[in-house]
N, C-alpha and C positions, 0 to 999 in steps of 0.2 A: 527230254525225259529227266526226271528229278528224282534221284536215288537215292537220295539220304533218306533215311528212316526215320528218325530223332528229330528230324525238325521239317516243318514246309517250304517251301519256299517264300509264301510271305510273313511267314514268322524270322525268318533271315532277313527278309528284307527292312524289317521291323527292326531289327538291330540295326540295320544299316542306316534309317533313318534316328536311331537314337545317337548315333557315332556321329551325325551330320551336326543332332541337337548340341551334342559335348562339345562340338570343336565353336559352334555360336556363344555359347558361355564361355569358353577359353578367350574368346575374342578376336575370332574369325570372323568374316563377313560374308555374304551371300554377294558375287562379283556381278556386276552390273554387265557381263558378256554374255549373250542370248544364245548360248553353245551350252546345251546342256550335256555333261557329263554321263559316259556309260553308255556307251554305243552299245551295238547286238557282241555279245559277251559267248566265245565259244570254248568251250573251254573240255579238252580230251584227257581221260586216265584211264589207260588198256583198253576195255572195251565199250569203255563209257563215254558219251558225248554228252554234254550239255550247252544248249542255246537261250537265249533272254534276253529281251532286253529291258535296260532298268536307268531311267533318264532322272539323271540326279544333277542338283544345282553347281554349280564352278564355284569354291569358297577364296577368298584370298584369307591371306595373313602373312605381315611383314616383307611385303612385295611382292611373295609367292602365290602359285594358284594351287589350288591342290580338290581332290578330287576323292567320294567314299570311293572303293570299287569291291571286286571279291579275287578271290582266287580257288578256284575247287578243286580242295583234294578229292582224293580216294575215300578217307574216313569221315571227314566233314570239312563243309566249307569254312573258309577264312573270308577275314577283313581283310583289304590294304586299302594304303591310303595315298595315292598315285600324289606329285607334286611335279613342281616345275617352274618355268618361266611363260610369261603370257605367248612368246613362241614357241615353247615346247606345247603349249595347251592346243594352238590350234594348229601346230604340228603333228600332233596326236602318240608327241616322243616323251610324254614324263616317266619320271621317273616312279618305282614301287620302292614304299618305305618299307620296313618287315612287317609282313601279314599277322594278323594273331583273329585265336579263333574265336568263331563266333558266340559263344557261349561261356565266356568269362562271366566270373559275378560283377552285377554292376557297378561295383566299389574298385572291380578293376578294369574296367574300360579309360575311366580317364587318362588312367596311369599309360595304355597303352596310344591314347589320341596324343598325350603330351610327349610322349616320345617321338610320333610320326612328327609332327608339328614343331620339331628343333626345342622345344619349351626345355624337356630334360632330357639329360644323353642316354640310351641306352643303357641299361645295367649290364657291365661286362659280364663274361660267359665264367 
């Protein structure tokens, strides 16, 4: 069941495939490992359940492997952008860079792909 109101789920996904697009222009590559990305995705808040699955490509960059994925709140879903080592990849251990949500203006996604992606550090709090 998909509760958010404000947006569909494949109009999220659609972001998710435009974060995919940012991080290919950043200078990411699409990894030549046949494991795609984004297993069945379950994800609980109180009384909420949500299931999906959403098979997305393994990108590298700078030796790492890194991965769109989501994380769903309560008020609306998020982006993360899972990373790792090619054994954490098919360990299924990476790690979550901080999520940001899905409906930034597009002028600020990159900002937020170049942060997942070591390019720029976090702006402190």
């Amino acid at each position: 069941m998909w509760w958010y109101k404000n947006v569909t789920r494949a109009e999220f996904e659609a972001v998710k495939d435009k974060v995919g697009k940012i991080m290919l222009s950043m200078g990411a590559e699409i990894s030549d490992i046949e494991l795609p990305c984004g297993q069945k995705t379950t994800s609980c808040s109180g009384d909420f359940e949500e299931s999906h699955i959403s098979n997305r490509p393994v990108f590298t960059y700078n030796g790492e492997y890194y991965c769109v994925d989501e994380v769903l709140f309560r008020d609306k879903p998020f982006i993360v952008i899972a990373f790792g080592t090619k054994d954490d990849l098919l360990k299924n251990t990476m790690e979550d860079a901080e999520p940001f949500p899905y409906d930034l203006p597009d002028d600020e996604l990159p900002k937020e792909v170049s942060y997942s992606l070591g390019i720029l550090p976090y702006p402190e709090v």
